[in-house]
C-alpha positions as a Python dict, from the first residue, in 0.01 Angstrom:
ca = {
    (1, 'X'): (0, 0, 0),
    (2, 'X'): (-311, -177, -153),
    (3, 'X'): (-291, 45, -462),
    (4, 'X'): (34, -115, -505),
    (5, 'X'): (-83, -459, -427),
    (6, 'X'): (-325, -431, -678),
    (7, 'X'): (-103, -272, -939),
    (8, 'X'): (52, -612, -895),
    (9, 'X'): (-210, -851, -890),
    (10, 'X'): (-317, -656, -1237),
    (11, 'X'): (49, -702, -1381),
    (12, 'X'): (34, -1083, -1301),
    (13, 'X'): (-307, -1127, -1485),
    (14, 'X'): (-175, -961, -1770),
    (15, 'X'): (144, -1188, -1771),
    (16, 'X'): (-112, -1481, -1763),
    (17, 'X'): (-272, -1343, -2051),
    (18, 'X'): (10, -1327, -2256),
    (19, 'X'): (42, -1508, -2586),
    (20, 'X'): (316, -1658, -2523),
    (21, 'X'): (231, -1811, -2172),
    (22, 'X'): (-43, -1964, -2309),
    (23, 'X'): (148, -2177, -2610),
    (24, 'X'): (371, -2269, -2330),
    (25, 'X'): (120, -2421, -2151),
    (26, 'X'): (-17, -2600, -2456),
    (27, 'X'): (274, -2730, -2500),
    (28, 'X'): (285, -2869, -2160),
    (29, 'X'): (-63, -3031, -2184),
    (30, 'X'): (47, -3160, -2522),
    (31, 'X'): (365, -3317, -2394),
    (32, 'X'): (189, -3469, -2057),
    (33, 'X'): (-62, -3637, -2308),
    (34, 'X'): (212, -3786, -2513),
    (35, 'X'): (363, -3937, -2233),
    (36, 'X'): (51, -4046, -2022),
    (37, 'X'): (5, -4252, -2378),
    (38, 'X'): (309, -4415, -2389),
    (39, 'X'): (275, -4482, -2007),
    (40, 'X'): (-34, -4627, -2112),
    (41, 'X'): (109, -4853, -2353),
    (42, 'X'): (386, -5011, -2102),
    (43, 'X'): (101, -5084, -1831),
    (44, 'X'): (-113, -5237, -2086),
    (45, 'X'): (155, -5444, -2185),
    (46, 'X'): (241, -5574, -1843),
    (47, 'X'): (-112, -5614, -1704),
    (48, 'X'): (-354, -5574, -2017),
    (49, 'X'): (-667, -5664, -1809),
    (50, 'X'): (-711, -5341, -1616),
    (51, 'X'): (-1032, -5133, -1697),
    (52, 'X'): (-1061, -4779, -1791),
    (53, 'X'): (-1188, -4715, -1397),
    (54, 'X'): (-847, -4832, -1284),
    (55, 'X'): (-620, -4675, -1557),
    (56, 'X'): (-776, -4312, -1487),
    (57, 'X'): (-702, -4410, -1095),
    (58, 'X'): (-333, -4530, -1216),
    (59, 'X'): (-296, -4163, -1401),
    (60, 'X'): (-544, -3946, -1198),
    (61, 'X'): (-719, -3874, -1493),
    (62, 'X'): (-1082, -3884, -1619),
    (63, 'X'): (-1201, -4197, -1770),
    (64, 'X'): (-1355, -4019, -2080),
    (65, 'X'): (-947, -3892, -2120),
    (66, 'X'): (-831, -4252, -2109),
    (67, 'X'): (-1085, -4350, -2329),
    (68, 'X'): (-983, -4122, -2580),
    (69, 'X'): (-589, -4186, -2508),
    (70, 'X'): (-732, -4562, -2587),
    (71, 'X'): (-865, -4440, -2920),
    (72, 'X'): (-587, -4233, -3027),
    (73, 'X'): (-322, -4534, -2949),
    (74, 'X'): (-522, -4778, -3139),
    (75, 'X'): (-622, -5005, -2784),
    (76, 'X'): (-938, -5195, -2808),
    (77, 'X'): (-1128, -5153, -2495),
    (78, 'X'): (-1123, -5396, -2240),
    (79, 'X'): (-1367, -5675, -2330),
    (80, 'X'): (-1218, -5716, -2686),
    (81, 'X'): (-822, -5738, -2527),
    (82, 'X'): (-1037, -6057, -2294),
    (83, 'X'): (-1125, -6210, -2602),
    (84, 'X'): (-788, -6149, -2818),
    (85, 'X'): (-615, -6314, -2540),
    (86, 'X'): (-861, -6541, -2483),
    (87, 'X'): (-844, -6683, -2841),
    (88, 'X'): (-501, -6704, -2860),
    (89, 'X'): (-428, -6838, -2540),
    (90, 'X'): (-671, -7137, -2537),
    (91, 'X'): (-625, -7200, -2971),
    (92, 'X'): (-478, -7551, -2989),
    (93, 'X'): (-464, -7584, -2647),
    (94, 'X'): (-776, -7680, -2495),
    (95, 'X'): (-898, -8034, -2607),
    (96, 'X'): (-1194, -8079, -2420),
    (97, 'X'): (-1394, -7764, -2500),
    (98, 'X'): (-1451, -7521, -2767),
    (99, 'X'): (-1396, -7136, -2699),
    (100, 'X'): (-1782, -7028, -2703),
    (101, 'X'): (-1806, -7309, -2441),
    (102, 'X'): (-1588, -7176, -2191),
    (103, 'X'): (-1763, -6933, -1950),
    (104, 'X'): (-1549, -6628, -1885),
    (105, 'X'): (-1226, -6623, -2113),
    (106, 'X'): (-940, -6813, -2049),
    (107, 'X'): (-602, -6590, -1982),
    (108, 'X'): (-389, -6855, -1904),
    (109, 'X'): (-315, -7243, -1929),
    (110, 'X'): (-130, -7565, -1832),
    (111, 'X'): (-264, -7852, -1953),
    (112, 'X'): (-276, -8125, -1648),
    (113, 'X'): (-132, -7837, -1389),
    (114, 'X'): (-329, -7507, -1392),
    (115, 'X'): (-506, -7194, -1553),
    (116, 'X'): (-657, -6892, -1482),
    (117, 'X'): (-1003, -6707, -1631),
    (118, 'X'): (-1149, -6383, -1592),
    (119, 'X'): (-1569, -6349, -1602),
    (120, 'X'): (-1708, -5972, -1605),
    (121, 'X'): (-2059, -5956, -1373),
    (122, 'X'): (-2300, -5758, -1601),
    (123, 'X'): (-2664, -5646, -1484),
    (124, 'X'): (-2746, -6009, -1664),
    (125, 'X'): (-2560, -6198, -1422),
    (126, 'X'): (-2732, -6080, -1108),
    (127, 'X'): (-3082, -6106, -951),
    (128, 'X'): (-3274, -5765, -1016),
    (129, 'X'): (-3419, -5747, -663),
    (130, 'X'): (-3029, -5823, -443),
    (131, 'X'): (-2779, -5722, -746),
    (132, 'X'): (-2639, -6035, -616),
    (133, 'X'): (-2447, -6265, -880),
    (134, 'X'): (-2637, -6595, -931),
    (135, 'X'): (-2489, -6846, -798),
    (136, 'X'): (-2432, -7102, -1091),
    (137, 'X'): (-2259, -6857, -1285),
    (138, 'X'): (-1950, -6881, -1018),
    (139, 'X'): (-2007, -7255, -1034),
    (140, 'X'): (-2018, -7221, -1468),
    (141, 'X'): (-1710, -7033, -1447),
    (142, 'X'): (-1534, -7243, -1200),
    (143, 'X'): (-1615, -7592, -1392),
    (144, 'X'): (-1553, -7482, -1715),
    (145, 'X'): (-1253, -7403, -1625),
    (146, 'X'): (-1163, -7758, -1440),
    (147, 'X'): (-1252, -7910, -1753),
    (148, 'X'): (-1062, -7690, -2006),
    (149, 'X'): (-739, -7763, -1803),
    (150, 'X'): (-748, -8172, -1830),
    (151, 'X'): (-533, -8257, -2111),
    (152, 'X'): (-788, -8476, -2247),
    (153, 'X'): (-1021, -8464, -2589),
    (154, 'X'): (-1360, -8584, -2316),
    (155, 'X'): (-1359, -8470, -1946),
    (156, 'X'): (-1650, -8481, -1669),
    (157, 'X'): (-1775, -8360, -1404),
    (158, 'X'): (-1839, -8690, -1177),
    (159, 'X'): (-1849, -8478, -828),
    (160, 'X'): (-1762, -8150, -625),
    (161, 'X'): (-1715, -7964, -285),
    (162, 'X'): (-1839, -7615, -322),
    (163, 'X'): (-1843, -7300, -113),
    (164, 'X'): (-2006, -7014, -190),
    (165, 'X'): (-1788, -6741, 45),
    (166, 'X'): (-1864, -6376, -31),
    (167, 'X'): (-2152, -6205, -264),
    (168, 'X'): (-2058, -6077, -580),
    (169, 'X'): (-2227, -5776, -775),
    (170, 'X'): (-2214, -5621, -1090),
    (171, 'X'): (-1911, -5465, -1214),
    (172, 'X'): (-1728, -5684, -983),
    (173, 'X'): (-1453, -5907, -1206),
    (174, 'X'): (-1414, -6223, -1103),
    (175, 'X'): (-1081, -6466, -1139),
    (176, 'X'): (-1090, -6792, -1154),
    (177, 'X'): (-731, -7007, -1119),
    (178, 'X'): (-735, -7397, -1150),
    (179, 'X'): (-477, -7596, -1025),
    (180, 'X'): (-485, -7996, -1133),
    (181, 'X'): (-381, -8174, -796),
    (182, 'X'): (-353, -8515, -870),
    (183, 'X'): (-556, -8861, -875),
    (184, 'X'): (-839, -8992, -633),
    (185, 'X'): (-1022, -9294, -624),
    (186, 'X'): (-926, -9287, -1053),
    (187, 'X'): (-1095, -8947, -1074),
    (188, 'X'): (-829, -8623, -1140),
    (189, 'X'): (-925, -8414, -900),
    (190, 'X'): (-900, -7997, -991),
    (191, 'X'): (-940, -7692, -698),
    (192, 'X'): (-1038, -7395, -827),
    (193, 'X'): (-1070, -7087, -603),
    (194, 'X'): (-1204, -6745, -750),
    (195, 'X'): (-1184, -6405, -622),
    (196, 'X'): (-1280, -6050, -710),
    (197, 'X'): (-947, -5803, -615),
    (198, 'X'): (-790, -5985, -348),
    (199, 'X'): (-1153, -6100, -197),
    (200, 'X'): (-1205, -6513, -204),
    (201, 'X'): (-1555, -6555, -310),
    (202, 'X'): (-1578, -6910, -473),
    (203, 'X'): (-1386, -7232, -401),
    (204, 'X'): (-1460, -7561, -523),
    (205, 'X'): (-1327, -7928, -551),
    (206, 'X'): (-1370, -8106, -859),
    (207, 'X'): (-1385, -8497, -912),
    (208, 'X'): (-1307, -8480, -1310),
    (209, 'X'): (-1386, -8822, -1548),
    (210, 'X'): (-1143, -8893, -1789),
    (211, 'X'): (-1182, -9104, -2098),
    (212, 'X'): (-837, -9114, -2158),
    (213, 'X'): (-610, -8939, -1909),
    (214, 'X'): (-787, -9103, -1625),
    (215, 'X'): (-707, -9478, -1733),
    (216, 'X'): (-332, -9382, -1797),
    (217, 'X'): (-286, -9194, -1502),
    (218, 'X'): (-437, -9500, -1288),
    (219, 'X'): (-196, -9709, -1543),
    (220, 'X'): (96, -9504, -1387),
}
């Protein structure tokens, strides 16, 4: 009995062996690849701001294999989509700021109702001893962006209401979304709330000057 279990365990190795098995499983791996890339390609093109980290997670693959999927399809890495999109999202759009101005990159805009930004915490960002974000980068990102959204060519920061709610570290990505709620006291007044994932970890309240939108809007 176990020489003929044997004799069959042997037989089954061998068939593993063969020539042909192995082409057929090339060809598997080859045809998985193809389509994990042209998955890739649909998911980038409904949410293009994912990292590498979640894509592997999506596929339940290596990094280091999306990275080179990346390569092969001809997808710039995540930091150069930001600024692609970035560029053309806020080019003759924003009136108030120039692009290099803007901390974290713009994704999304509506001038006078709302926007959204996206700001990557490097190493550089944090203090060395916590890994803690500083604080006024939150508050950088946050009134940058209640500026860039006020359809006007000069906008300032006269007040705000901040709240600091939850730590951020490195690697965390933070998103910022502005929403212009209306006029008070003559100042537009702009909320911006950012989170990291579905985590709140910034909110502010923003009493914005305007030099031109202000007077018509008090006009009105």
């Amino acid at each position: 009995m176990s020489r003929l279990l044997l004799h069959s365990f042997f037989l089954l190795y061998i068939l593993l062996l063969l020539p042909s098995a192995n082409q057929g499983g090339r060809t598997a791996v080859r045809l998985q690849k193809k389509e994990r890339q042209q998955k890739l390609q649909q998911l980038l093109e409904t949410t293009p701001f994912l990292t590498d980290e979640e894509i592997a997670a999506h596929f339940d693959v290596s990094v280091q294999t999306i990275r080179l999927d990346r390569l092969e399809c001809g997808i710039p890495e995540l930091r150069e989509r930001l600024r692609s999109a970035a560029a053309e999202t806020i080019a003759g759009k924003v009136k108030a700021l120039e692009q290099d101005e803007v901390i974290g990159e713009i994704i999304d805009i509506e001038l006078d109702s709302k926007a959204i930004s996206i700001l990557d915490i490097t190493p550089a960002h944090v203090f060395q001893k916590s890994g803690i974000a500083r604080g006024h980068h939150l508050f950088a990102q946050a009134n940058s962006l209640a500026v860039a959204v006020l359809d006007d060519e000069l906008a300032l920061t006269v007040k705000c209401v901040l709240h600091f709610v939850k730590p951020v570290k490195a690697g965390d990505r933070v998103v910022a979304r502005a929403v212009v709620r209306g006029v008070k006291d003559g100042r537009s007044i702009v909320d911006v709330s950012s989170a990291v994932g579905e985590e709140p970890v910034f909110s502010g309240e923003f009493h914005m000057y305007r030099a031109a939108g202000t007077n018509k809007e008090e006009a009105e």
